[in-house]
PDB file of N, CA, C and O in Angstrom, chain B, residues numbered from 101:
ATOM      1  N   UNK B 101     246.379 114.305 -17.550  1.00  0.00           N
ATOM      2  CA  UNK B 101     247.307 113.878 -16.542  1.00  0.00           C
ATOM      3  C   UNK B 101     248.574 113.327 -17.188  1.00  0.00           C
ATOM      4  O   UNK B 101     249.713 113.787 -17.100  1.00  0.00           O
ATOM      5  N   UNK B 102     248.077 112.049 -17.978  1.00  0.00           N
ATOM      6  CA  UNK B 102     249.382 112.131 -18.493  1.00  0.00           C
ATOM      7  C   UNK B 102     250.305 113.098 -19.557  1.00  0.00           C
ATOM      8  O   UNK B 102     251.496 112.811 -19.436  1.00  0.00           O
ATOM      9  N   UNK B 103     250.122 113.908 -20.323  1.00  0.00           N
ATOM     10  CA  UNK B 103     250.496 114.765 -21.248  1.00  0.00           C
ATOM     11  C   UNK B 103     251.503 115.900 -19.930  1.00  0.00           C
ATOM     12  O   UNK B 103     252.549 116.493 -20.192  1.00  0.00           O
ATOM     13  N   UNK B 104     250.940 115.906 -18.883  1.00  0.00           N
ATOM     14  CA  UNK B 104     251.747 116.895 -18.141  1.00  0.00           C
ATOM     15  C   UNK B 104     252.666 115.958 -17.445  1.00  0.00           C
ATOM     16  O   UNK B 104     253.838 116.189 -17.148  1.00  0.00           O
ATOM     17  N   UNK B 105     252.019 114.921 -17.232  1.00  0.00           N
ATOM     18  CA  UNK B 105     253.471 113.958 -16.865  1.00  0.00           C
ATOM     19  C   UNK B 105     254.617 114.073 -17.813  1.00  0.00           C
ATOM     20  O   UNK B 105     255.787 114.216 -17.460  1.00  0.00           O
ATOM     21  N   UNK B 106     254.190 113.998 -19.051  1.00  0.00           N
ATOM     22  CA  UNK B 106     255.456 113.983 -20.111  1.00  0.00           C
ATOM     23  C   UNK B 106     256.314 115.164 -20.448  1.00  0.00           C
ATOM     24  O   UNK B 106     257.443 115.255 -20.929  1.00  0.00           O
ATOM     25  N   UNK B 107     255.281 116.187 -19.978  1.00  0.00           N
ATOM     26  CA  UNK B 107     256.376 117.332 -20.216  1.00  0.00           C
ATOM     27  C   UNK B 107     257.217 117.357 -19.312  1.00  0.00           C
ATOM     28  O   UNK B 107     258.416 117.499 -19.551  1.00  0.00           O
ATOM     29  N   UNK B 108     256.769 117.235 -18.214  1.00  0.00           N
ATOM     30  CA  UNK B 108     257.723 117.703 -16.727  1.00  0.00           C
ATOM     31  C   UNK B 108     258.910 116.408 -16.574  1.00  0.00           C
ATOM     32  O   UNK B 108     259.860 116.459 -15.794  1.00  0.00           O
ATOM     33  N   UNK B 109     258.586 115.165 -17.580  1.00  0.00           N
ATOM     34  CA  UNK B 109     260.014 114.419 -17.859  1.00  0.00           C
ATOM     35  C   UNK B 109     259.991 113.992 -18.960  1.00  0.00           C
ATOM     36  O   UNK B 109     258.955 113.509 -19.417  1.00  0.00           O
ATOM     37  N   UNK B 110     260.947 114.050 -19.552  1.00  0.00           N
ATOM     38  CA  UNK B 110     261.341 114.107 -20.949  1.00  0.00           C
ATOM     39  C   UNK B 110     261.507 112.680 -20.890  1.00  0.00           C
ATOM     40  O   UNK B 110     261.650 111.996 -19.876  1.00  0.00           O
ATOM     41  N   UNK B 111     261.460 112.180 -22.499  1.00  0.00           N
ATOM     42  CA  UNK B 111     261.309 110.808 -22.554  1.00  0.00           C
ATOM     43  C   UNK B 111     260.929 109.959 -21.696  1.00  0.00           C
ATOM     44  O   UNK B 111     261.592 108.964 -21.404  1.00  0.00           O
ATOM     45  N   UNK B 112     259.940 110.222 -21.249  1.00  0.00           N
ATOM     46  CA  UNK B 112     258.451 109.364 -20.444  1.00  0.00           C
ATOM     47  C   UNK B 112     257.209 108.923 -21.581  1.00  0.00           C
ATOM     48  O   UNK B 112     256.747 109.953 -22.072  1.00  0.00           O
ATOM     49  N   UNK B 113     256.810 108.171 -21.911  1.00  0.00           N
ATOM     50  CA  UNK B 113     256.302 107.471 -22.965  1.00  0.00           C
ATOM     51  C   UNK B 113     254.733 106.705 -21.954  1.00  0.00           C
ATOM     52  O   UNK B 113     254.708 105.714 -21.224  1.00  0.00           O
ATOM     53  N   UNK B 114     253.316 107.930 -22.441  1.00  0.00           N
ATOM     54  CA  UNK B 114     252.391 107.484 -21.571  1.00  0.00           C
ATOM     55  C   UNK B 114     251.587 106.838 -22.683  1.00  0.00           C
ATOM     56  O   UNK B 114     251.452 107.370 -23.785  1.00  0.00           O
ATOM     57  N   UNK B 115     251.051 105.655 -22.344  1.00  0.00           N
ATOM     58  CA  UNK B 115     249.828 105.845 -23.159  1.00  0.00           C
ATOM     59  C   UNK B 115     248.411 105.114 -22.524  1.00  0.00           C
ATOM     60  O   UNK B 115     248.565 104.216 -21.695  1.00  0.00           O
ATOM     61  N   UNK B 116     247.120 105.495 -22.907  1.00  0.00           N
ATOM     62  CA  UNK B 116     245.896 104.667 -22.033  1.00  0.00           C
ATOM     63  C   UNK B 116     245.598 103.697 -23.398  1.00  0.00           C
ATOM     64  O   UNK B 116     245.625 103.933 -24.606  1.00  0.00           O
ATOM     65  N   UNK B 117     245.303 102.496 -22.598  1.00  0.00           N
ATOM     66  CA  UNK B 117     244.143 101.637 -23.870  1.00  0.00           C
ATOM     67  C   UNK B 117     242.822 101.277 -22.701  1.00  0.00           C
ATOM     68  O   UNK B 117     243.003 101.466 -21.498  1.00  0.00           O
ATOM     69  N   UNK B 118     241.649 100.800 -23.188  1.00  0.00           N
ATOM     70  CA  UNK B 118     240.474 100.615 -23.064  1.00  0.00           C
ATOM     71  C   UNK B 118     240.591  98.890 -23.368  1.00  0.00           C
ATOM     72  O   UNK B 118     240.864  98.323 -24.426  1.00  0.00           O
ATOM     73  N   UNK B 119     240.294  98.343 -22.101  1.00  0.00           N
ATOM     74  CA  UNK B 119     239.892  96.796 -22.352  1.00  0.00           C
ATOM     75  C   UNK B 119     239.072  96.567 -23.555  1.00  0.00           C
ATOM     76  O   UNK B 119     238.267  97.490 -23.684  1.00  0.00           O
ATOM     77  N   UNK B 120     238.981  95.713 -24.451  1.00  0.00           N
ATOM     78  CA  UNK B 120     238.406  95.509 -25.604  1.00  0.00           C
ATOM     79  C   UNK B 120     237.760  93.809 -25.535  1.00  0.00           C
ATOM     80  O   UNK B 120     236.616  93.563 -25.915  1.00  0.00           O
ATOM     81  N   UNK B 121     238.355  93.130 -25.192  1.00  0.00           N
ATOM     82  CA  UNK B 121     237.703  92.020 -24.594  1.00  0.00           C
ATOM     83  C   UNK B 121     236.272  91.118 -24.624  1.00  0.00           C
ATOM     84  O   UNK B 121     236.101  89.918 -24.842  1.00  0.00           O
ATOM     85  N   UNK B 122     235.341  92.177 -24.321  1.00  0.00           N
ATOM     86  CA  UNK B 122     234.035  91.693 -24.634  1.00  0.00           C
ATOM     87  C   UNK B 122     234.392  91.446 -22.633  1.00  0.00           C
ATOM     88  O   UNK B 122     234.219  90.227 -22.623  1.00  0.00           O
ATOM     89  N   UNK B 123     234.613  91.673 -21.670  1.00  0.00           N
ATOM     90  CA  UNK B 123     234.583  91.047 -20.254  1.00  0.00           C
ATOM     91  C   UNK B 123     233.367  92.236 -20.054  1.00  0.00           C
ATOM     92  O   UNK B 123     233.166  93.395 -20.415  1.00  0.00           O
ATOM     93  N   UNK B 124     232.469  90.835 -18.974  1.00  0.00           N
ATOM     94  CA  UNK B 124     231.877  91.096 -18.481  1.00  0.00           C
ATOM     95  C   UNK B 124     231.909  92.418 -17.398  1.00  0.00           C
ATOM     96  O   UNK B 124     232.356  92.273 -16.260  1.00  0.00           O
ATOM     97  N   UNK B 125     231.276  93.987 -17.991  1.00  0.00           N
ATOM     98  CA  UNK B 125     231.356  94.944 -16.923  1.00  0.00           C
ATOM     99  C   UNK B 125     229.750  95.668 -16.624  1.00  0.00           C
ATOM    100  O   UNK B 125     228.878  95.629 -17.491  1.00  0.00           O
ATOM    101  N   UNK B 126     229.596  96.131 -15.660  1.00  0.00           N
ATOM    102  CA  UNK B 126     228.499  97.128 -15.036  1.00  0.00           C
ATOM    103  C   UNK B 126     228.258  97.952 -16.557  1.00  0.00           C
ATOM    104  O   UNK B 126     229.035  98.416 -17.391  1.00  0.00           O
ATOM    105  N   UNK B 127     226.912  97.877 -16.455  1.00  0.00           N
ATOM    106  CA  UNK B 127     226.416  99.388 -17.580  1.00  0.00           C
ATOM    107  C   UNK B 127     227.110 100.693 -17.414  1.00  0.00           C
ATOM    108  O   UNK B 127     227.026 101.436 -16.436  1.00  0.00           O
ATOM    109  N   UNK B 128     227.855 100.887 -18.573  1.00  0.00           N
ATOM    110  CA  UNK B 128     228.575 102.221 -18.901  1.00  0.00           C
ATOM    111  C   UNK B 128     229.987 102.605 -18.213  1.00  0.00           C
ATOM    112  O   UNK B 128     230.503 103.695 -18.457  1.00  0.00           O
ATOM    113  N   UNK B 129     230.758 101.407 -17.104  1.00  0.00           N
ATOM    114  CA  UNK B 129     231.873 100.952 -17.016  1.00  0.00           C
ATOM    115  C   UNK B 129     232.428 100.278 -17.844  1.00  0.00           C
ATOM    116  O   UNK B 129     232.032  99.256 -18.403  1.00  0.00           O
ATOM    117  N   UNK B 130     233.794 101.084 -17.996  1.00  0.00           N
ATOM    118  CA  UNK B 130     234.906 100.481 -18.903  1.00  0.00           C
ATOM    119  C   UNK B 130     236.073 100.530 -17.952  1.00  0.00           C
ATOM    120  O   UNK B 130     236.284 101.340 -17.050  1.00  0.00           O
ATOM    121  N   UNK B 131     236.817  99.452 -18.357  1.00  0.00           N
ATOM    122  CA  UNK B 131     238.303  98.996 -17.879  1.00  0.00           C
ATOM    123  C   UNK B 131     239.424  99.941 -18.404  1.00  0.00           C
ATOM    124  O   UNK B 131     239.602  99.771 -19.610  1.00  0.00           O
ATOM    125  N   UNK B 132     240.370 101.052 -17.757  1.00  0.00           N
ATOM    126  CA  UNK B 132     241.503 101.268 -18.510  1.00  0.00           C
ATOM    127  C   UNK B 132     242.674 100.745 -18.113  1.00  0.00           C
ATOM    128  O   UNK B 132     242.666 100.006 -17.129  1.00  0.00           O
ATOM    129  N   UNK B 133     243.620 100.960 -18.640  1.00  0.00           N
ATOM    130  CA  UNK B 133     245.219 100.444 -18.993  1.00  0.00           C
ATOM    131  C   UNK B 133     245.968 101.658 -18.756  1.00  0.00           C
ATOM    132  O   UNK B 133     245.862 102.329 -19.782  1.00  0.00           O
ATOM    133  N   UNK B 134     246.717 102.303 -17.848  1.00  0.00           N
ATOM    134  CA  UNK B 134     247.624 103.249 -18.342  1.00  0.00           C
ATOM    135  C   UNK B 134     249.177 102.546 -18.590  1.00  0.00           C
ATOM    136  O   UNK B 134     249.419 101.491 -18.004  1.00  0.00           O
ATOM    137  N   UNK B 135     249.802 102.920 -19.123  1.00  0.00           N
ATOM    138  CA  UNK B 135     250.983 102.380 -19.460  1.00  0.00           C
ATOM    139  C   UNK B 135     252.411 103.720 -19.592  1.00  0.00           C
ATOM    140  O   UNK B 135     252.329 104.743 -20.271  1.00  0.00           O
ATOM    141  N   UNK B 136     253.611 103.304 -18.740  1.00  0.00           N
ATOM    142  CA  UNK B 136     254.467 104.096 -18.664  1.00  0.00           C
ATOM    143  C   UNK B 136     255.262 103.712 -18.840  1.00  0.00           C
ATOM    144  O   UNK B 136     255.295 102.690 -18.154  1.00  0.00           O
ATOM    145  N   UNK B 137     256.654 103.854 -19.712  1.00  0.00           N
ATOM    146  CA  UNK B 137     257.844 103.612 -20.238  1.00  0.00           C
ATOM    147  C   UNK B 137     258.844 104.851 -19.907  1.00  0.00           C
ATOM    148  O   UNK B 137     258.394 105.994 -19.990  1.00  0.00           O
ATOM    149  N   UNK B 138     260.028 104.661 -19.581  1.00  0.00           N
ATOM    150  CA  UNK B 138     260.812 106.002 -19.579  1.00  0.00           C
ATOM    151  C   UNK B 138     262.409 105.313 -20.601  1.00  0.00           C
ATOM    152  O   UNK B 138     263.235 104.433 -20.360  1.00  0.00           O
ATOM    153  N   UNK B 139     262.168 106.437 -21.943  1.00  0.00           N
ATOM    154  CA  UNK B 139     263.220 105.697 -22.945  1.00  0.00           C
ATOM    155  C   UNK B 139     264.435 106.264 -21.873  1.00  0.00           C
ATOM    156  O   UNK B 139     264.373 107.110 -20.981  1.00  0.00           O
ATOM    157  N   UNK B 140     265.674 105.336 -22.412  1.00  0.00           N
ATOM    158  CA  UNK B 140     266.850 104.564 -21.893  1.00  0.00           C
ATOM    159  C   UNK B 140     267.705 106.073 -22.420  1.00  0.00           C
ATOM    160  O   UNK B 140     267.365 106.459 -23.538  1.00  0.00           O
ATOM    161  N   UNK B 141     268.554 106.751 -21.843  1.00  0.00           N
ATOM    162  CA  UNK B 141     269.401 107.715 -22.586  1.00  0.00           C
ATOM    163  C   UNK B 141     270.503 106.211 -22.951  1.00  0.00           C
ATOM    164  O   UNK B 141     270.409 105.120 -22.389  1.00  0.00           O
ATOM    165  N   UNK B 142     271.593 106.630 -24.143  1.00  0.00           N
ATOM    166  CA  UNK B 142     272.090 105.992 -24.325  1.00  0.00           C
ATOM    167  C   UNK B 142     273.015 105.257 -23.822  1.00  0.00           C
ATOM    168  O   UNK B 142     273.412 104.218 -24.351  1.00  0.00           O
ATOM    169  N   UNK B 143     273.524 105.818 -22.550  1.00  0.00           N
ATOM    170  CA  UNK B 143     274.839 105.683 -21.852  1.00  0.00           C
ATOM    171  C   UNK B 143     273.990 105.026 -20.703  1.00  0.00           C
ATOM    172  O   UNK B 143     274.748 105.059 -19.734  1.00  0.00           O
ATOM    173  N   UNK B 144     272.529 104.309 -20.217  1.00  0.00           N
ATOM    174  CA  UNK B 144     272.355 104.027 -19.266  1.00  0.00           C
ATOM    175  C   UNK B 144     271.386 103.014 -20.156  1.00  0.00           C
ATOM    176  O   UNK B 144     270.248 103.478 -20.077  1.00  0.00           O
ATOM    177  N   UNK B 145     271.388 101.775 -20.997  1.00  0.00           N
ATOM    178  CA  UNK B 145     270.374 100.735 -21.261  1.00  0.00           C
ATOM    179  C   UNK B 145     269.226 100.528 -20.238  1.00  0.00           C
ATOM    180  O   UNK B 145     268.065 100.470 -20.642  1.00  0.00           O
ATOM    181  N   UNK B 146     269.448 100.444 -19.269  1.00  0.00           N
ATOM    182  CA  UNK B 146     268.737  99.916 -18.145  1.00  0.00           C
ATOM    183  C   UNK B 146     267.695 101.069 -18.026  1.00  0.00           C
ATOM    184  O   UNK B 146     266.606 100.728 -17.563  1.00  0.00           O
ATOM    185  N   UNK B 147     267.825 102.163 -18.312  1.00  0.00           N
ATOM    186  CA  UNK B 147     266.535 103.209 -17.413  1.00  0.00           C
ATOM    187  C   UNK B 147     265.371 102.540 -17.606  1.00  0.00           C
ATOM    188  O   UNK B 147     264.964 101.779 -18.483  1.00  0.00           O
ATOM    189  N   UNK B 148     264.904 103.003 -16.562  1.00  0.00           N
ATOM    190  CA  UNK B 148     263.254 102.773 -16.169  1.00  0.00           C
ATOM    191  C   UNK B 148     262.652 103.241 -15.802  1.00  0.00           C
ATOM    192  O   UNK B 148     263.204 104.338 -15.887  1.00  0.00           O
ATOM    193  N   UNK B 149     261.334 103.513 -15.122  1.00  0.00           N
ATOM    194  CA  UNK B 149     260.628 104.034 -14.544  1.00  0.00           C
ATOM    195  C   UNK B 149     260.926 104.172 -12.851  1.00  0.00           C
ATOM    196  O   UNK B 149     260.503 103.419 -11.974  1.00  0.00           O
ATOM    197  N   UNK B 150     261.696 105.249 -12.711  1.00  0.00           N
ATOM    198  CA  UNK B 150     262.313 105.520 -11.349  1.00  0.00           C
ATOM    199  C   UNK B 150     261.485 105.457 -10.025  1.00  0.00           C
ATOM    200  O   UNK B 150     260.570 106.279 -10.084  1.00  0.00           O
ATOM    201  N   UNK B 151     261.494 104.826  -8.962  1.00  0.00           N
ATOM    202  CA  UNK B 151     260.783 105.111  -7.602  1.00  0.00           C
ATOM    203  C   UNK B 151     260.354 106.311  -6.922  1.00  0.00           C
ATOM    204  O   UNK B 151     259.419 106.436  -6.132  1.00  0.00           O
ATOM    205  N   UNK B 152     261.302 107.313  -7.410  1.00  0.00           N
ATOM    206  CA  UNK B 152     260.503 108.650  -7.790  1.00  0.00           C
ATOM    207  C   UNK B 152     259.412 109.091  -8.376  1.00  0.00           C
ATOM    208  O   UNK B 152     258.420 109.622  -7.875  1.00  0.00           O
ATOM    209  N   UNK B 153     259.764 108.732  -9.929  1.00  0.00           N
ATOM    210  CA  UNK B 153     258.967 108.986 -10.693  1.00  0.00           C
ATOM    211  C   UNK B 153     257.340 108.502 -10.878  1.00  0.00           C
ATOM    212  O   UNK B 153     256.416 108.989 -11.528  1.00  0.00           O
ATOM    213  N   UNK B 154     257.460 107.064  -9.814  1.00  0.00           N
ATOM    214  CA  UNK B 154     256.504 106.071  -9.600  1.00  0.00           C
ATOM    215  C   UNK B 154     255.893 106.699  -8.832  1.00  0.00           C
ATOM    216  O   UNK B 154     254.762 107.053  -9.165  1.00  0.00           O
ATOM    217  N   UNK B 155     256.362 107.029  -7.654  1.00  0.00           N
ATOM    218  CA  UNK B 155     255.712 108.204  -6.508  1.00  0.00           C
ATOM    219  C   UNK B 155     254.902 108.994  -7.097  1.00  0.00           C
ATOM    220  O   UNK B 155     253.697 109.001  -6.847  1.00  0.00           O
ATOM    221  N   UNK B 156     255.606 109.949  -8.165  1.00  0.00           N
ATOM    222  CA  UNK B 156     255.044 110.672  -8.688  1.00  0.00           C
ATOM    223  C   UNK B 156     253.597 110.615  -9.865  1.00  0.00           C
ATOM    224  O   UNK B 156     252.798 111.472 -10.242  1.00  0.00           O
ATOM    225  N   UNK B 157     253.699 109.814 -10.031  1.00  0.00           N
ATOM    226  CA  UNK B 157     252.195 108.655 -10.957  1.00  0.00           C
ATOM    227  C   UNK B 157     251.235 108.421  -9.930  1.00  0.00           C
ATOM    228  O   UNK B 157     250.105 108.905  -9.994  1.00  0.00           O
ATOM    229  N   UNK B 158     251.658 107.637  -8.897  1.00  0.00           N
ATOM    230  CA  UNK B 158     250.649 107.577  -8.221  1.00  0.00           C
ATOM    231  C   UNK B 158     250.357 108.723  -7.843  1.00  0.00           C
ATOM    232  O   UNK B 158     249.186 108.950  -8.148  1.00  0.00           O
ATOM    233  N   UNK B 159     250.988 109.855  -7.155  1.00  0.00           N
ATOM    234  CA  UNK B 159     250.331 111.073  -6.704  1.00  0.00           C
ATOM    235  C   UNK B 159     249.301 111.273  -7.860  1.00  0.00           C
ATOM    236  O   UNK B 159     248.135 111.116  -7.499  1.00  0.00           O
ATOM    237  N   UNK B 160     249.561 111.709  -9.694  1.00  0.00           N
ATOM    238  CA  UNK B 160     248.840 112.004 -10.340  1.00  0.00           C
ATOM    239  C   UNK B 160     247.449 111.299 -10.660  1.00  0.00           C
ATOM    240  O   UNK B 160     246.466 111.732 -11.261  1.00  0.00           O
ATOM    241  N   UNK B 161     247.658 110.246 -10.145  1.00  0.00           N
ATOM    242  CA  UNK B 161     246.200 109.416 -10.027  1.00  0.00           C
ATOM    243  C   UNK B 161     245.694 109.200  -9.108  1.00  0.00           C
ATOM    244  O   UNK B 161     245.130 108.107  -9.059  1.00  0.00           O
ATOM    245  N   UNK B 162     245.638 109.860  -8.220  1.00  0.00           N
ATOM    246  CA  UNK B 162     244.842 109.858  -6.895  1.00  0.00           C
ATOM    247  C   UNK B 162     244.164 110.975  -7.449  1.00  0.00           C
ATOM    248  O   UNK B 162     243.388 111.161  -6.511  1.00  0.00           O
ATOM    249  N   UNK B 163     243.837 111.978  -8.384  1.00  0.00           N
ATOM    250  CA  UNK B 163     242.876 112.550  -8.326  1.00  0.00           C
ATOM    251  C   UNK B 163     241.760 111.972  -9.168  1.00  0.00           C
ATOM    252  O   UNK B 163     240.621 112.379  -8.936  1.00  0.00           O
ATOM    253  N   UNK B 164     241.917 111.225  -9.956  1.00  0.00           N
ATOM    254  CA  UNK B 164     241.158 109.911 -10.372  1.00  0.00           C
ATOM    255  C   UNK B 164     240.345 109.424  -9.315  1.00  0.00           C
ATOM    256  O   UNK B 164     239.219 109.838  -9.592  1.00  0.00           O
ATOM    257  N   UNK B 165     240.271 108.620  -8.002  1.00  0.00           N
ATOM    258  CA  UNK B 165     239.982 108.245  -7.534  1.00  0.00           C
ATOM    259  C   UNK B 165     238.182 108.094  -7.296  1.00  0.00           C
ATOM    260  O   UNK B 165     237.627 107.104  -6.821  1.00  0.00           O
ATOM    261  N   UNK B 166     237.512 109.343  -7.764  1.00  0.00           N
ATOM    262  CA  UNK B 166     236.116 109.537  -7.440  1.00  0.00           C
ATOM    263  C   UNK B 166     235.837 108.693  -8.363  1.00  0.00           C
ATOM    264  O   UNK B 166     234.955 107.883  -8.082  1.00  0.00           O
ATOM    265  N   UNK B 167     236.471 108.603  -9.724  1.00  0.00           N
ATOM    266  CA  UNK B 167     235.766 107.636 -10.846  1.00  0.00           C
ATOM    267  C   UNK B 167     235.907 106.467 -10.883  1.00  0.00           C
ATOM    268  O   UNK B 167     235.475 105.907 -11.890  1.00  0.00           O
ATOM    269  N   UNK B 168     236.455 105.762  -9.987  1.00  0.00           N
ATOM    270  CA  UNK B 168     237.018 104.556 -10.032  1.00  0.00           C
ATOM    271  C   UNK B 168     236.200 103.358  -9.111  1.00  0.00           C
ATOM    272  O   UNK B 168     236.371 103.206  -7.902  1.00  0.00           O
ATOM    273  N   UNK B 169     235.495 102.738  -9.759  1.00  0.00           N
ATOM    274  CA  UNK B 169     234.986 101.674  -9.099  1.00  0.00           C
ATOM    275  C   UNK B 169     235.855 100.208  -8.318  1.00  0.00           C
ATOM    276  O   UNK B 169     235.377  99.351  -7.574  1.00  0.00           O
ATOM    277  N   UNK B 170     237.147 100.348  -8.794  1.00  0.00           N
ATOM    278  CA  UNK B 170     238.003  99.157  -8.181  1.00  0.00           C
ATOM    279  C   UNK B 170     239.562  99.825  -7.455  1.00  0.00           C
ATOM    280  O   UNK B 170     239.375 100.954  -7.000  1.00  0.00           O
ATOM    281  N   UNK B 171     240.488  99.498  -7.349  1.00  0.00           N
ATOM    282  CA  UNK B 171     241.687 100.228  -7.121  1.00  0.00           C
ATOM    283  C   UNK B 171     242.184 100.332  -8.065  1.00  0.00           C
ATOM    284  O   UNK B 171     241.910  99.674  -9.068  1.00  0.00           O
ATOM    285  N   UNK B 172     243.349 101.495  -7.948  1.00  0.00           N
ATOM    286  CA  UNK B 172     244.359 100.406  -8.847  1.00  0.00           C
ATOM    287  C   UNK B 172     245.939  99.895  -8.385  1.00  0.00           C
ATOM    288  O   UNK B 172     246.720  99.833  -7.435  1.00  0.00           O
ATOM    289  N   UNK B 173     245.805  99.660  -9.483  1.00  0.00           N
ATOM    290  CA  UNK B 173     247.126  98.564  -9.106  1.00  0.00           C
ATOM    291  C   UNK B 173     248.410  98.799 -10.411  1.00  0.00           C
ATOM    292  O   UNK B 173     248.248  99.050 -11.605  1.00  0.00           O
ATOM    293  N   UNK B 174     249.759  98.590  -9.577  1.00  0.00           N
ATOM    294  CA  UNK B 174     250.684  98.526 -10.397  1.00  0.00           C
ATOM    295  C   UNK B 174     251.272  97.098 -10.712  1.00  0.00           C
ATOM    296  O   UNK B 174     251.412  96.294  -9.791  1.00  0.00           O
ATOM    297  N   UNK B 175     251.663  96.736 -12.180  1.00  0.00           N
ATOM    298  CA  UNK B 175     252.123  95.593 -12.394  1.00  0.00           C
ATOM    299  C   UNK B 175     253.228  96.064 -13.114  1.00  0.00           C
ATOM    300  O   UNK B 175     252.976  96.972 -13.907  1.00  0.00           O
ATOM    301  N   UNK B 176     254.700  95.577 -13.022  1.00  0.00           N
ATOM    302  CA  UNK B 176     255.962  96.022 -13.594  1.00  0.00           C
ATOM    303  C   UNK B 176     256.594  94.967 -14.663  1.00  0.00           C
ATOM    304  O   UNK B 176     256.905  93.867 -14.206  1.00  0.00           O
ATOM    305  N   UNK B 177     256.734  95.126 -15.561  1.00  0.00           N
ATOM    306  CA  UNK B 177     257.237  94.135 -16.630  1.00  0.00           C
ATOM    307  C   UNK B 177     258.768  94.596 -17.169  1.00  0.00           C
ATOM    308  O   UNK B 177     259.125  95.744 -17.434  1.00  0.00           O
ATOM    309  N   UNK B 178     259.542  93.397 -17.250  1.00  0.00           N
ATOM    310  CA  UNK B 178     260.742  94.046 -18.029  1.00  0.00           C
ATOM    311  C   UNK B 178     260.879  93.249 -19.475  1.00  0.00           C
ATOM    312  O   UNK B 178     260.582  92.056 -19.546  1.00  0.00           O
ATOM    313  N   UNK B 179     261.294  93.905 -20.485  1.00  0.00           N
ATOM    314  CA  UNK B 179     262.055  93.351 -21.912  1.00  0.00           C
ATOM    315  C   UNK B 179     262.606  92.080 -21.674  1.00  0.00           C
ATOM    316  O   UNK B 179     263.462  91.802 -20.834  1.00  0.00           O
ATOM    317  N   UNK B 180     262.011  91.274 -22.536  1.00  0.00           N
ATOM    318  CA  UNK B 180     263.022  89.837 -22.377  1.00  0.00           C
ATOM    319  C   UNK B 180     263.820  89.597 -23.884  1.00  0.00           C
ATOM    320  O   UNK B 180     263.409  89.673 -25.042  1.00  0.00           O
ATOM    321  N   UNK B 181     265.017  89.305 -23.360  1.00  0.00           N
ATOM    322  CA  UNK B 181     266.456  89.457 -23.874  1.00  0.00           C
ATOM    323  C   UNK B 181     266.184  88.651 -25.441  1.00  0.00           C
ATOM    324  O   UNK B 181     267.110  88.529 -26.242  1.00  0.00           O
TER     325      UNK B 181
END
């Protein structure tokens, strides 16, 4: 899912991590992380991950959904100066 996200936009930056933690989960449930960045062309510092493009994430993870024991959820962070 994500690898075709990245082709279809250029400088989109996906990556998954796996909770590591030691937190308490169900036998043979694991926690993931997806993480999305969209690098800045030079003439625009600010780019981000567009409301489009967000649309478009969630569409790609709704086919996820059968495996998923919780929701998910988006949390948005920006660079501090």
């Amino acid at each position: 899912m994500q690898a075709a996200l990245c082709e279809r936009h250029p400088g989109l930056i996906a990556q998954l991590f796996v909770r590591a933690d030691g937190a308490q989960t169900p036998v043979g449930a694991v926690t993931l992380m997806e993480t999305y960045a969209q690098q800045a062309p030079a003439s625009d510092a600010a780019a981000g991950v567009s409301p489009a493009l967000q649309a478009e994430l969630e569409a790609a993870a709704a086919v996820l959904q059968p495996w998923l024991r919780g929701t998910r959820h988006v949390e948005v962070f920006e660079l501090l100066a």
